[in-house]
C-alpha positions in Angstrom: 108.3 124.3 75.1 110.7 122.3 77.2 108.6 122.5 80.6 105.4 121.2 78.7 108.1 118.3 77.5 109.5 117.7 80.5 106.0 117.3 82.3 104.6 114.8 80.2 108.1 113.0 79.8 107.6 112.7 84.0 104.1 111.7 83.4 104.5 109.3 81.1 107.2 107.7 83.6 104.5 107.8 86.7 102.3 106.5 84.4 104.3 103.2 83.7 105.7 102.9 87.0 101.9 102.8 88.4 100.9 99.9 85.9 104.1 98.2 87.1 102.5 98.7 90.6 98.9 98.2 90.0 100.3 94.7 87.3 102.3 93.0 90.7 99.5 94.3 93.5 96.5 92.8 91.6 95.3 91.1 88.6 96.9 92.8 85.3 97.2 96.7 85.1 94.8 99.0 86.6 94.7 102.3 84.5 93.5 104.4 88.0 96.3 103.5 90.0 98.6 104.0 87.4 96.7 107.2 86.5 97.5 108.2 90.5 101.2 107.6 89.8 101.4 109.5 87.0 101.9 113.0 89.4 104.5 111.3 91.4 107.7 112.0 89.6 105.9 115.8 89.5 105.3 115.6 93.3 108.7 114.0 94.6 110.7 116.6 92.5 108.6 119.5 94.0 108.9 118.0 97.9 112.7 117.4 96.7 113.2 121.1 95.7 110.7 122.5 98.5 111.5 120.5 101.5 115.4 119.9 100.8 116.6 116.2 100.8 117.6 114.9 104.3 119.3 112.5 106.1 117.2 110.1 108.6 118.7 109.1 111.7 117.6 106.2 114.1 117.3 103.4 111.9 115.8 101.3 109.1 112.0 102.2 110.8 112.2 105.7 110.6 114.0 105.8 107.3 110.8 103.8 105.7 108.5 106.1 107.6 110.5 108.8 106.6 110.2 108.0 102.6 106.3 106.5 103.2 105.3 110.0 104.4 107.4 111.9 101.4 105.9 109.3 99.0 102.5 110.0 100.2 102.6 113.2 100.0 104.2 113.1 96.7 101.0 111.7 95.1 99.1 113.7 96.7 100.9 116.7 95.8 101.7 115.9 92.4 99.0 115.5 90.3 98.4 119.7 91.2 102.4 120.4 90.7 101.6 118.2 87.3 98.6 120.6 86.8 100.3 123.5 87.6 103.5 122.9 85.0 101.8 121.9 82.1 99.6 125.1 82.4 103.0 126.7 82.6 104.1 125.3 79.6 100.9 125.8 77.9 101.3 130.0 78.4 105.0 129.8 77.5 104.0 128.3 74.1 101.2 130.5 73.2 103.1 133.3 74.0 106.5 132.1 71.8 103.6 131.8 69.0 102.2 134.9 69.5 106.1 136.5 69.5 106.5 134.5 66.1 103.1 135.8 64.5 104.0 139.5 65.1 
């Protein structure tokens, strides 16, 4: 129960963050963009856990590359990890129900 929590919780947070995006980018809130951003939190976690967290050397240029490439790949990435941990979630509560019915 707690991953299937957790993954919408995370959702829910890429979700907002993408209408703050898509509110200052263009005119008012665009549900697909925020839609988009709604794997990220899902996405950077997974890269995070994956890929380990490093240290950039040679300066502010490569350090923005360096977090552009990781948050593109983050979207990109996350909407499957999102996929892939509510499906989780999904089994582990049908089989705690099944458990309690027997």
């Amino acid at each position: 129960m707690e991953k299937i929590i957790k993954s919408f919780v995370m959702a829910g947070i890429g979700f907002a963050f993408g209408c703050l995006v898509s509110y200052y980018l263009g005119d008012g809130i665009q549900i697909p963009v925020a839609i988009l951003f709604a794997g990220l939190p899902s996405g950077w976690s997974f890269i995070g856990k994956h890929f380990g967290h490093s240290i950039v050397f040679g300066g502010i240029i490569f350090t923005v590359l360096f977090y552009a490439v990781k948050l593109a790949a983050a979207l990109v990435i996350g909407w499957i990890v999102l996929i892939v941990n509510v499906i989780r979630g999904l089994i582990e509560v049908l089989s705690h129900s099944t458990e309690l019915a027997q």
